[in-house]
LORO-140467 format. One record per atom (N, C-alpha, C, O, CB): x, y, z; atom name; residue in three letters; residue number from 0. Coordinates in steps of 0.2 Angstrom, whole numbers. Glycine has a CB too. Example, Ala and Ser with C-alpha at 12.3 -4.5 7.8 and 13.67 -1.06 7.14 Angstrom:
2
+-------+-------+-------+------+---------+------+
!     X !     Y !     Z ! semi ! mardren ! guba !
+-------+-------+-------+------+---------+------+
!    66 !   -28 !    39 !    N !     ala !    0 !
!    62 !   -22 !    39 !   CA !     ala !    0 !
!    66 !   -16 !    39 !    C !     ala !    0 !
!    71 !   -17 !    42 !    O !     ala !    0 !
!    57 !   -22 !    45 !   CB !     ala !    0 !
!    64 !   -11 !    35 !    N !     ser !    1 !
!    68 !    -5 !    36 !   CA !     ser !    1 !
!    64 !     0 !    39 !    C !     ser !    1 !
!    67 !     6 !    40 !    O !     ser !    1 !
!    70 !    -3 !    29 !   CB !     ser !    1 !
+-------+-------+-------+------+---------+------+
//
This chain:
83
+-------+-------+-------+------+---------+------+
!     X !     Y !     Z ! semi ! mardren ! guba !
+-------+-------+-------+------+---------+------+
!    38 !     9 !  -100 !    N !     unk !    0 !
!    43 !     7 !   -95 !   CA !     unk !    0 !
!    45 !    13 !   -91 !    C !     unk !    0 !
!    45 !    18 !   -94 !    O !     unk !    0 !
!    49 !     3 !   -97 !   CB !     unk !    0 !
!    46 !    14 !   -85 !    N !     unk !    1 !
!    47 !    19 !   -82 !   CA !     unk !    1 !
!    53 !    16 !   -77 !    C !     unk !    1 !
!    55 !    10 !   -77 !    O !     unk !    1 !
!    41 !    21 !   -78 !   CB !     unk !    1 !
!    57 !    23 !   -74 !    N !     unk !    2 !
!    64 !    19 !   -70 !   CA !     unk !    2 !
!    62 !    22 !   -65 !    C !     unk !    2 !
!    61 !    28 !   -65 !    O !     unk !    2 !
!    71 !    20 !   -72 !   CB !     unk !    2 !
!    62 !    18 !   -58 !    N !     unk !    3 !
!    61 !    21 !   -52 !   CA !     unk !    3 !
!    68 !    20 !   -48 !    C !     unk !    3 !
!    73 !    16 !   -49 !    O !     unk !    3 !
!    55 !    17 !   -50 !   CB !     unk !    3 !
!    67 !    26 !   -43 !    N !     unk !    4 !
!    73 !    27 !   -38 !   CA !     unk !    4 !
!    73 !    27 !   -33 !    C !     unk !    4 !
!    68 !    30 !   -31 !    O !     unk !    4 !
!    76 !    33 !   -39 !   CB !     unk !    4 !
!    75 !    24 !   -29 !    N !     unk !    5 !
!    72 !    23 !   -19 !   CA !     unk !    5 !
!    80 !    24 !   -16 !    C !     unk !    5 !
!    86 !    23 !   -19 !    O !     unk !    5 !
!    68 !    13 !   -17 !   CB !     unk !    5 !
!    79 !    25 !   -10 !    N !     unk !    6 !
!    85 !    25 !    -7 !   CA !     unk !    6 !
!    87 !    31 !    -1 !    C !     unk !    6 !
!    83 !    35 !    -2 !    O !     unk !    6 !
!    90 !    24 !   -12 !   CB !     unk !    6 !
!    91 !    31 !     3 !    N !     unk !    7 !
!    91 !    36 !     8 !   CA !     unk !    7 !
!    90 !    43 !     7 !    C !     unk !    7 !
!    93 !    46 !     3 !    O !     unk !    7 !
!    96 !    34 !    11 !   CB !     unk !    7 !
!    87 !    45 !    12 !    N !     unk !    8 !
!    87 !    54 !    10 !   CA !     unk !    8 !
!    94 !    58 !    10 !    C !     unk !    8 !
!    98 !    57 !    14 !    O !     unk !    8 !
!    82 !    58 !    16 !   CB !     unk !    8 !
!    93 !    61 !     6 !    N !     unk !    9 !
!   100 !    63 !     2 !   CA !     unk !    9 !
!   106 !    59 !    -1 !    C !     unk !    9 !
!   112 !    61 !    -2 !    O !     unk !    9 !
!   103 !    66 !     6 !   CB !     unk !    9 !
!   102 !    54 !    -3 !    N !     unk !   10 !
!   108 !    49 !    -7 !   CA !     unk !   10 !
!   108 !    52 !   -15 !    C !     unk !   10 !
!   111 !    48 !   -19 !    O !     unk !   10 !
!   105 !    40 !    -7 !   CB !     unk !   10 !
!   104 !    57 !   -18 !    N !     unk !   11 !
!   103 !    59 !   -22 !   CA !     unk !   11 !
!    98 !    57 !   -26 !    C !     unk !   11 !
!   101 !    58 !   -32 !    O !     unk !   11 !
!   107 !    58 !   -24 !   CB !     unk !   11 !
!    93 !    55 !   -27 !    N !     unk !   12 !
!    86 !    52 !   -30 !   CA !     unk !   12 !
!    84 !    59 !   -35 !    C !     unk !   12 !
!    84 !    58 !   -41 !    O !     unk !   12 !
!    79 !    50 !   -22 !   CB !     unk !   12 !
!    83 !    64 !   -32 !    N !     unk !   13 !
!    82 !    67 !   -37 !   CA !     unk !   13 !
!    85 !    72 !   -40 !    C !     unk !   13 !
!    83 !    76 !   -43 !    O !     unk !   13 !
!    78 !    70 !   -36 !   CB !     unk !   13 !
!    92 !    73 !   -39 !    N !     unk !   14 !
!    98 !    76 !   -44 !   CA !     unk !   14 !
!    99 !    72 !   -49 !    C !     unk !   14 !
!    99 !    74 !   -55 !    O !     unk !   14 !
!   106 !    76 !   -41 !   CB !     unk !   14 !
!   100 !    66 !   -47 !    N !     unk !   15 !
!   101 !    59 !   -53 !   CA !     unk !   15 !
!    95 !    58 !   -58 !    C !     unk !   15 !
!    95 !    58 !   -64 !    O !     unk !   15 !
!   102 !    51 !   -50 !   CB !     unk !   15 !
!    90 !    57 !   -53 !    N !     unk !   16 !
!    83 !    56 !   -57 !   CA !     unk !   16 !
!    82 !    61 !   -64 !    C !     unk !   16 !
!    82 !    60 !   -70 !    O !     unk !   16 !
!    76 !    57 !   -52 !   CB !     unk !   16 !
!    81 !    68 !   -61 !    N !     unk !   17 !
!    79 !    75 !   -64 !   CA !     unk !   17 !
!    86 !    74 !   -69 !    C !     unk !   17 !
!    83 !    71 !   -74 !    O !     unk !   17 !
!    79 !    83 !   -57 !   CB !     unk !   17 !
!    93 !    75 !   -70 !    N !     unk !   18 !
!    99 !    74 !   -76 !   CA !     unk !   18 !
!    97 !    68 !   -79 !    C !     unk !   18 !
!    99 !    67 !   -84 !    O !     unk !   18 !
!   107 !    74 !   -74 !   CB !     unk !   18 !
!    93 !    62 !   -77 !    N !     unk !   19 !
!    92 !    56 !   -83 !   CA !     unk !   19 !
!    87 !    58 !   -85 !    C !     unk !   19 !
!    88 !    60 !   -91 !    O !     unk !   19 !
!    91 !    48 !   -82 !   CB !     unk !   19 !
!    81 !    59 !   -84 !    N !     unk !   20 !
!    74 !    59 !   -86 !   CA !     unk !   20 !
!    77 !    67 !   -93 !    C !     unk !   20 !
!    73 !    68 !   -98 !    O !     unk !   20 !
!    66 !    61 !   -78 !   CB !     unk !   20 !
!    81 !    72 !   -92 !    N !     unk !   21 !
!    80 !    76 !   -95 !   CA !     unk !   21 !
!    87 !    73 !  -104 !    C !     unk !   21 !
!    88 !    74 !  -110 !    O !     unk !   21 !
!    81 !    85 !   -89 !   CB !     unk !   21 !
!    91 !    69 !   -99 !    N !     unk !   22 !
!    95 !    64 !  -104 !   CA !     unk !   22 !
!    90 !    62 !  -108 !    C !     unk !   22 !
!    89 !    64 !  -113 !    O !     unk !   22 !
!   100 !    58 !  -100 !   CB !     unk !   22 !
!    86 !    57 !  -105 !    N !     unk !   23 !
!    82 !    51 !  -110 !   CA !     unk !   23 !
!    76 !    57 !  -114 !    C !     unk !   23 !
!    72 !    55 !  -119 !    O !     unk !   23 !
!    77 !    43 !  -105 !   CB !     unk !   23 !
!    75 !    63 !  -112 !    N !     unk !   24 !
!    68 !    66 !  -113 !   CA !     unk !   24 !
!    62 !    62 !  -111 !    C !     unk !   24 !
!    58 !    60 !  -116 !    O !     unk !   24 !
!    68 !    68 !  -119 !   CB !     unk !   24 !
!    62 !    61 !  -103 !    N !     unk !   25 !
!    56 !    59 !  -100 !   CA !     unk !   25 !
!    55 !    65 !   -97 !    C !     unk !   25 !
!    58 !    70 !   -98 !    O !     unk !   25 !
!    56 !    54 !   -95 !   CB !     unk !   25 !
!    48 !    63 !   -94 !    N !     unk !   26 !
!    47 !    65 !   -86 !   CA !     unk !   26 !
!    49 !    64 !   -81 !    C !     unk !   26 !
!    52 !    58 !   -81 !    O !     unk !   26 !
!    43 !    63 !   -84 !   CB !     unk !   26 !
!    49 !    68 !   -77 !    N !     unk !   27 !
!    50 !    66 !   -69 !   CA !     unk !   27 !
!    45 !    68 !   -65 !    C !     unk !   27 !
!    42 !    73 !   -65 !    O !     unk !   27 !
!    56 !    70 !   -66 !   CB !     unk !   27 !
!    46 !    63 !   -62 !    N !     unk !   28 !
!    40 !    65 !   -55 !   CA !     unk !   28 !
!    44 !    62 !   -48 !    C !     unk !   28 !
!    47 !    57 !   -47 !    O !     unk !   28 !
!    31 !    59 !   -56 !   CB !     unk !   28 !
!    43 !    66 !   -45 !    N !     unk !   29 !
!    47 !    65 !   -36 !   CA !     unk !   29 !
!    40 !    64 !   -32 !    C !     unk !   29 !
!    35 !    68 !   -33 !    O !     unk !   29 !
!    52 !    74 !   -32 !   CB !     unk !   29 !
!    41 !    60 !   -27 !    N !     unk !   30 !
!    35 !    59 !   -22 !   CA !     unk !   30 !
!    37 !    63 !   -17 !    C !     unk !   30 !
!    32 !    65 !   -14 !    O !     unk !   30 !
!    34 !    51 !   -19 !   CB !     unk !   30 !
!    40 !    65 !   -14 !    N !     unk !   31 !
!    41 !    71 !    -7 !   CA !     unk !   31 !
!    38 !    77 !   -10 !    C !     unk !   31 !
!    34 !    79 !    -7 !    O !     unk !   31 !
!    49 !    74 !    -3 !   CB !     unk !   31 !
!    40 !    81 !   -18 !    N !     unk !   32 !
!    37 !    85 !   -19 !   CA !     unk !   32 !
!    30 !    87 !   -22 !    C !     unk !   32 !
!    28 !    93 !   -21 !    O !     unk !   32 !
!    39 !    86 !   -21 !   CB !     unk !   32 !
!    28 !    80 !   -26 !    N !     unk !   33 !
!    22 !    80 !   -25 !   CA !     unk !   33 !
!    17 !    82 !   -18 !    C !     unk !   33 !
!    13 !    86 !   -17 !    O !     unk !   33 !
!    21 !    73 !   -27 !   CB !     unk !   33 !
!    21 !    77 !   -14 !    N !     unk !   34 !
!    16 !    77 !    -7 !   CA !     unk !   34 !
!    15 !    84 !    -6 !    C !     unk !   34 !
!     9 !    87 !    -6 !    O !     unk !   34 !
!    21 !    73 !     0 !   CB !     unk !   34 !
!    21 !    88 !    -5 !    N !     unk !   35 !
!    22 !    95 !    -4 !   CA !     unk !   35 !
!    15 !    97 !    -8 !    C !     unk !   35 !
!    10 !    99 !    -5 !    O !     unk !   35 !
!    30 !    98 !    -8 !   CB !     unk !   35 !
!    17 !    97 !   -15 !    N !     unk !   36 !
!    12 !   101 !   -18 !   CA !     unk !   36 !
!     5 !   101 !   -17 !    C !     unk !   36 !
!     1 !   106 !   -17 !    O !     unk !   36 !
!    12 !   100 !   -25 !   CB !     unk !   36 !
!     2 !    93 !   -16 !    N !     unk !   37 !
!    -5 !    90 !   -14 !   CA !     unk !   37 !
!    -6 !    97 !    -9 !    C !     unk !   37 !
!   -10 !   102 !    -9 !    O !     unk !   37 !
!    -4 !    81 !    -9 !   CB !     unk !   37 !
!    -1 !    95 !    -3 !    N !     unk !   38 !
!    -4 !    97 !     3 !   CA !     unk !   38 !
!    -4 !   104 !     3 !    C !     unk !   38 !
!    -8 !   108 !     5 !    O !     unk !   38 !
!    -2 !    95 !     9 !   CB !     unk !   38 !
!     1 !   107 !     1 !    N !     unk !   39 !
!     2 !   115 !     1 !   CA !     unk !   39 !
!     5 !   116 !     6 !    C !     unk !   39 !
!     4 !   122 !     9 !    O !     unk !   39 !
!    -4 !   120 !     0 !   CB !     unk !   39 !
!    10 !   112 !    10 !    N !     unk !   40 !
!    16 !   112 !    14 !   CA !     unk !   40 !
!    20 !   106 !    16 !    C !     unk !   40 !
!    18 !   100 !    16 !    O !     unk !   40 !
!    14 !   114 !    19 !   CB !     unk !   40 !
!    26 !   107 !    19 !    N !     unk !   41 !
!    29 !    99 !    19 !   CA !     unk !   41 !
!    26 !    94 !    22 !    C !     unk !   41 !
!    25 !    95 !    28 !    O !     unk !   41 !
!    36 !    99 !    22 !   CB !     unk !   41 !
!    25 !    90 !    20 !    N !     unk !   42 !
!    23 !    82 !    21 !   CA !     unk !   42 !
!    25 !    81 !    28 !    C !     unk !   42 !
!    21 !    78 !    31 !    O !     unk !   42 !
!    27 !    75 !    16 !   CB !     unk !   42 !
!    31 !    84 !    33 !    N !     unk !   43 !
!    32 !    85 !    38 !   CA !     unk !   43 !
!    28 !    87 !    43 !    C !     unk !   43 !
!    28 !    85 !    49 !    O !     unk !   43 !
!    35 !    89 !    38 !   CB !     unk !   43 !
!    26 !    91 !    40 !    N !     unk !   44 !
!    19 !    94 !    46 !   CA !     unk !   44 !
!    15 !    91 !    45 !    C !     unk !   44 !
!    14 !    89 !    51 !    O !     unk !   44 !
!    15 !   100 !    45 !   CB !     unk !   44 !
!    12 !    88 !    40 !    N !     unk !   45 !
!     8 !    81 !    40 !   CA !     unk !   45 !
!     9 !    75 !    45 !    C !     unk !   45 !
!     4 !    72 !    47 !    O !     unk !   45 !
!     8 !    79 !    33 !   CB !     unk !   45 !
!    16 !    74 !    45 !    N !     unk !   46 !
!    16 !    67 !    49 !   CA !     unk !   46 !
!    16 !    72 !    59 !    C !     unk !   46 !
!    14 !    69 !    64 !    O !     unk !   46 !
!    25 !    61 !    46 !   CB !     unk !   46 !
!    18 !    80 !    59 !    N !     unk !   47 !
!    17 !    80 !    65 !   CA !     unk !   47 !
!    13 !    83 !    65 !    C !     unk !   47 !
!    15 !    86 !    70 !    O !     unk !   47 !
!    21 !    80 !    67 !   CB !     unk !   47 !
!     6 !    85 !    63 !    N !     unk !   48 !
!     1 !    86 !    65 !   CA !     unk !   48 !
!    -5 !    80 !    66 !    C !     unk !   48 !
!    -9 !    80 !    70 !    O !     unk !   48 !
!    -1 !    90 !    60 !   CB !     unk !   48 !
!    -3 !    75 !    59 !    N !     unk !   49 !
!    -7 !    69 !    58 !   CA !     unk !   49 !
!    -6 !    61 !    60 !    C !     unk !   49 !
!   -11 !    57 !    61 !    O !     unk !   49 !
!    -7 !    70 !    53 !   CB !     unk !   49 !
!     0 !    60 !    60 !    N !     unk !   50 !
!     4 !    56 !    63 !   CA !     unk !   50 !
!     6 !    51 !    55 !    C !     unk !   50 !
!     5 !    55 !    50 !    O !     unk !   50 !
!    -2 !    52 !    70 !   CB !     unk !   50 !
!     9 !    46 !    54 !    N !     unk !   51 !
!    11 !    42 !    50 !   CA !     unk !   51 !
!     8 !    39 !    46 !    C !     unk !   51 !
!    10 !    37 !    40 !    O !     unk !   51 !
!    14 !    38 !    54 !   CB !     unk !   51 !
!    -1 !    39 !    49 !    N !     unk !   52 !
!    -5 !    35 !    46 !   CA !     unk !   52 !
!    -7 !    37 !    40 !    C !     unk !   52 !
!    -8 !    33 !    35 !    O !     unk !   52 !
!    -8 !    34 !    49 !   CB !     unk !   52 !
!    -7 !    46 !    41 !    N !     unk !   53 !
!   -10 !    49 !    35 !   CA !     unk !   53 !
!    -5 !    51 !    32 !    C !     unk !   53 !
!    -6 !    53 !    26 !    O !     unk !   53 !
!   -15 !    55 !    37 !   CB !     unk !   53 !
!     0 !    50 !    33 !    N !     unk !   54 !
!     7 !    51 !    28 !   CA !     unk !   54 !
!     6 !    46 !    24 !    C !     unk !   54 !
!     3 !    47 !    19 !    O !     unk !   54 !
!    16 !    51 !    31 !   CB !     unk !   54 !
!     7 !    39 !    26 !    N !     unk !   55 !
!     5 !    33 !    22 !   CA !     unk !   55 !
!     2 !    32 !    17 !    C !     unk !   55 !
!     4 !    29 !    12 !    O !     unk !   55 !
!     2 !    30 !    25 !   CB !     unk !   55 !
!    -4 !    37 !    20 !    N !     unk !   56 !
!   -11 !    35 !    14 !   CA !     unk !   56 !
!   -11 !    39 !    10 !    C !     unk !   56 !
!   -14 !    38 !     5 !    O !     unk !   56 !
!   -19 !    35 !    17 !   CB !     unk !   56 !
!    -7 !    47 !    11 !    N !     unk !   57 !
!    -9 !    49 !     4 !   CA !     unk !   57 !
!     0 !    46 !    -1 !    C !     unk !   57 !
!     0 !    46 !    -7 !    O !     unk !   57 !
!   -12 !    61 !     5 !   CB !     unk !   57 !
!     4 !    45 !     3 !    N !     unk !   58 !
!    11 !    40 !    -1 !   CA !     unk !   58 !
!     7 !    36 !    -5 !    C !     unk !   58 !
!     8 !    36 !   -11 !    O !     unk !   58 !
!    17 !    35 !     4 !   CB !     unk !   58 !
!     2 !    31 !    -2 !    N !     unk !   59 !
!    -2 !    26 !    -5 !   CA !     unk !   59 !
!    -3 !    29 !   -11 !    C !     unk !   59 !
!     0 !    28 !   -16 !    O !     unk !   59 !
!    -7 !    24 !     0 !   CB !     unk !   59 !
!    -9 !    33 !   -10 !    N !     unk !   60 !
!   -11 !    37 !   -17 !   CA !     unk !   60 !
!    -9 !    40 !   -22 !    C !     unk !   60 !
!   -12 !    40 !   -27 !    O !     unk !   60 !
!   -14 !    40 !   -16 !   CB !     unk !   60 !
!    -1 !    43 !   -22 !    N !     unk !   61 !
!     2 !    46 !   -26 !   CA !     unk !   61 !
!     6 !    41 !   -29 !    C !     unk !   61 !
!     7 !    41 !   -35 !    O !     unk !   61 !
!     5 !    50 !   -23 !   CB !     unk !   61 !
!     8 !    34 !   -24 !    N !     unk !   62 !
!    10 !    29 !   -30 !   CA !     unk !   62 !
!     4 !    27 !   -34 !    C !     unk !   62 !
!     4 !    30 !   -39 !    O !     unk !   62 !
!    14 !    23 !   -27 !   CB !     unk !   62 !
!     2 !    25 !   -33 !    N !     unk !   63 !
!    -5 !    23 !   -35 !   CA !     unk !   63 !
!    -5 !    26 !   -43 !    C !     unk !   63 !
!    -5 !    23 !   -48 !    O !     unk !   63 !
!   -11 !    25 !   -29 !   CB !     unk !   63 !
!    -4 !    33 !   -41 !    N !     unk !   64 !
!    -5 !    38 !   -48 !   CA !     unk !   64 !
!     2 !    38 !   -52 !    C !     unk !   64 !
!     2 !    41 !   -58 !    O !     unk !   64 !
!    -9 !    45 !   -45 !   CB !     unk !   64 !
!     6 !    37 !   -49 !    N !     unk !   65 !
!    13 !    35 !   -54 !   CA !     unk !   65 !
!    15 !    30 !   -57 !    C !     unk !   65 !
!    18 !    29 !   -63 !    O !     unk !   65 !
!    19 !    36 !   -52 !   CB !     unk !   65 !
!    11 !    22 !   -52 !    N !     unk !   66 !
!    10 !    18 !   -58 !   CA !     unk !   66 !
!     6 !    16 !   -62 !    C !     unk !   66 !
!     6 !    10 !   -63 !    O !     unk !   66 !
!    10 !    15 !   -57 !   CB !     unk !   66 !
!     4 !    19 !   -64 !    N !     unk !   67 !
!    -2 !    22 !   -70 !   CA !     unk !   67 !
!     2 !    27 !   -77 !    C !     unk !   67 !
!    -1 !    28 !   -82 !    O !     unk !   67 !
!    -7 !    28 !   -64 !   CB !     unk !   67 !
!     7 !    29 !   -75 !    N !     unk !   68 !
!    10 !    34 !   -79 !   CA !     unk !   68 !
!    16 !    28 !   -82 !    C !     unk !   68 !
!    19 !    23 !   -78 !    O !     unk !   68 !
!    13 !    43 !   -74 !   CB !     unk !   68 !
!    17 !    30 !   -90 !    N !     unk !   69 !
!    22 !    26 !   -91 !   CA !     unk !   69 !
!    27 !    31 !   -97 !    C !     unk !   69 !
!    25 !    36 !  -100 !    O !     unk !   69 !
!    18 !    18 !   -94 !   CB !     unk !   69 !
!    35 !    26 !   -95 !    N !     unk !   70 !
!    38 !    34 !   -99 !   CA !     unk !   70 !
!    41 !    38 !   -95 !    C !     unk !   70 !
!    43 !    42 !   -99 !    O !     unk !   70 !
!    33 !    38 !  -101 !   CB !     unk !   70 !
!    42 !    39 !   -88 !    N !     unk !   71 !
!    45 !    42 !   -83 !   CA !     unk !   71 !
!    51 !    40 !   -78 !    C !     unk !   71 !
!    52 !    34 !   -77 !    O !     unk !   71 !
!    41 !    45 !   -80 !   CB !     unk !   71 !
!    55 !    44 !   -76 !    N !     unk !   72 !
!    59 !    45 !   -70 !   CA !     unk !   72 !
!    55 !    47 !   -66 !    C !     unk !   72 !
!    52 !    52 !   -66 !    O !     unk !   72 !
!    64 !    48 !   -70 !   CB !     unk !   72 !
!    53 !    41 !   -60 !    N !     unk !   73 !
!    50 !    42 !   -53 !   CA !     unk !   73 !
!    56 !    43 !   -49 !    C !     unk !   73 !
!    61 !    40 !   -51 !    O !     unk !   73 !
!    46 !    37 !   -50 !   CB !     unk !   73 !
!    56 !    46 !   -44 !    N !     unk !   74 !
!    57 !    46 !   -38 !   CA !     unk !   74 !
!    54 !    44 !   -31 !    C !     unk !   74 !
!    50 !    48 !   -29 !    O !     unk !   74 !
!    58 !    51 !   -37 !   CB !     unk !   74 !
!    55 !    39 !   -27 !    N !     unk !   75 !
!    51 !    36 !   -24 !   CA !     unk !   75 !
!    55 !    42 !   -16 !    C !     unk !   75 !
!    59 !    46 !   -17 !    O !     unk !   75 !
!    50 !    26 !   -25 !   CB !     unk !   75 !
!    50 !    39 !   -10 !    N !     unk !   76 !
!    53 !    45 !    -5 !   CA !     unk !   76 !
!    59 !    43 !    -2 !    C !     unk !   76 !
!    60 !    37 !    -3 !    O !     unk !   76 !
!    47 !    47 !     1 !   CB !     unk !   76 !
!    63 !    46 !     1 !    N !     unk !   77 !
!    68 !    45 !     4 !   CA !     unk !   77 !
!    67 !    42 !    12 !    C !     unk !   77 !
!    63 !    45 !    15 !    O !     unk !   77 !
!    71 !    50 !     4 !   CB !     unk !   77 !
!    70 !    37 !    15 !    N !     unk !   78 !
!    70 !    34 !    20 !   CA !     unk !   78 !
!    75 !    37 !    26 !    C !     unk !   78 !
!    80 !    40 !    25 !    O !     unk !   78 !
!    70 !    28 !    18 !   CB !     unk !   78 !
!    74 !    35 !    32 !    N !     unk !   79 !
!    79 !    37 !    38 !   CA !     unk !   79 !
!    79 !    31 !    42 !    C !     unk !   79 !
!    75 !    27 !    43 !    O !     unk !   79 !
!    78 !    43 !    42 !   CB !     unk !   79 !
!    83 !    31 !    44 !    N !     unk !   80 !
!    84 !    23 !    48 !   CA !     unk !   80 !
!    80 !    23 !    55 !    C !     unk !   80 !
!    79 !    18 !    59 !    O !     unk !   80 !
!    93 !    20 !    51 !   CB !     unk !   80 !
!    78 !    31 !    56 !    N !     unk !   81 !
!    74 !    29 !    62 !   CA !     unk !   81 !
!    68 !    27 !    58 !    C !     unk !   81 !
!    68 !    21 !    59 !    O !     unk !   81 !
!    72 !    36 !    67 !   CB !     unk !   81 !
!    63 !    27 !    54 !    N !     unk !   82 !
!    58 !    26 !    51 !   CA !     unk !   82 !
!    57 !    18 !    52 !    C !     unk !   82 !
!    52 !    16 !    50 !    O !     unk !   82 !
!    57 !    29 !    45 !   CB !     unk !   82 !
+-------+-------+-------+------+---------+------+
//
Protein backbone atom coordinates (compact mmCIF):
# COMPACT_ATOMS: atom_id res chain seq x y z
CA UNK A 1 0.00 0.00 0.00
CA UNK A 2 1.45 3.23 -0.65
CA UNK A 3 0.01 6.91 0.47
CA UNK A 4 -0.21 9.31 -2.18
CA UNK A 5 -0.31 13.27 -1.88
CA UNK A 6 -1.76 15.76 -4.48
CA UNK A 7 -2.77 19.15 -4.12
CA UNK A 8 -1.70 22.80 -4.82
CA UNK A 9 1.83 24.01 -5.18
CA UNK A 10 3.00 24.87 -1.88
CA UNK A 11 0.20 23.35 0.04
CA UNK A 12 2.87 21.26 1.58
CA UNK A 13 3.04 17.79 -0.21
CA UNK A 14 6.48 17.30 0.42
CA UNK A 15 7.15 18.66 4.09
CA UNK A 16 4.33 16.42 5.13
CA UNK A 17 5.01 13.57 2.88
CA UNK A 18 9.04 13.44 3.56
CA UNK A 19 8.01 13.76 8.07
CA UNK A 20 5.43 10.65 7.40
CA UNK A 21 7.31 8.43 5.25
CA UNK A 22 10.45 8.93 7.71
CA UNK A 23 7.49 8.49 10.84
CA UNK A 24 6.26 5.17 9.23
CA UNK A 25 9.90 4.29 7.89
CA UNK A 26 8.96 4.37 4.23
CA UNK A 27 10.12 5.81 1.17
CA UNK A 28 9.56 8.83 -0.29
CA UNK A 29 9.45 9.70 -3.75
CA UNK A 30 8.35 13.42 -5.11
CA UNK A 31 7.40 13.73 -8.90
CA UNK A 32 8.79 17.50 -9.51
CA UNK A 33 12.01 16.16 -8.21
CA UNK A 34 12.23 13.23 -9.83
CA UNK A 35 11.46 15.11 -13.04
CA UNK A 36 14.23 17.49 -11.95
CA UNK A 37 16.61 14.68 -11.62
CA UNK A 38 15.57 12.77 -15.06
CA UNK A 39 16.21 15.82 -16.83
CA UNK A 40 19.15 17.41 -15.10
CA UNK A 41 17.10 20.71 -14.83
CA UNK A 42 13.76 22.01 -13.69
CA UNK A 43 10.81 20.52 -15.49
CA UNK A 44 10.26 24.32 -16.10
CA UNK A 45 12.44 24.54 -18.83
CA UNK A 46 11.06 21.61 -20.20
CA UNK A 47 7.56 22.87 -20.51
CA UNK A 48 9.19 26.19 -21.91
CA UNK A 49 11.45 24.84 -24.21
CA UNK A 50 9.12 21.81 -25.05
CA UNK A 51 5.73 22.88 -24.45
CA UNK A 52 3.10 20.79 -22.07
CA UNK A 53 3.14 17.89 -24.13
CA UNK A 54 6.50 16.62 -23.29
CA UNK A 55 6.01 17.58 -19.60
CA UNK A 56 2.93 15.19 -19.77
CA UNK A 57 4.71 12.35 -21.14
CA UNK A 58 7.59 12.04 -19.19
CA UNK A 59 4.81 12.84 -15.66
CA UNK A 60 3.13 9.97 -17.56
CA UNK A 61 6.17 7.80 -17.25
CA UNK A 62 7.36 8.54 -13.78
CA UNK A 63 3.90 7.73 -12.52
CA UNK A 64 3.81 4.85 -14.33
CA UNK A 65 7.11 3.88 -12.37
CA UNK A 66 5.71 4.75 -8.84
CA UNK A 67 2.88 2.67 -9.36
CA UNK A 68 4.84 -0.10 -9.48
CA UNK A 69 6.67 0.66 -6.13
CA UNK A 70 4.72 -0.43 -3.09
CA UNK A 71 5.43 0.74 0.56
CA UNK A 72 5.96 4.50 -0.05
CA UNK A 73 5.05 8.12 0.48
CA UNK A 74 4.46 9.59 -3.05
CA UNK A 75 4.17 12.96 -3.82
CA UNK A 76 2.26 13.58 -6.85
CA UNK A 77 3.03 17.22 -8.71
CA UNK A 78 1.65 20.29 -7.59
CA UNK A 79 -1.02 22.24 -9.64
CA UNK A 80 -1.87 26.09 -10.26
CA UNK A 81 -5.19 27.21 -11.27
CA UNK A 82 -3.72 28.54 -14.39
CA UNK A 83 -2.93 24.94 -15.56
Amino acid sequence: MNIYFCGMIGSGKTTIGRRLAHSLALDFYDLDQEMDRILGYSFHRLVEDEGWVAFRELEYSICKRFAAIDNAIICLGGRNRAL
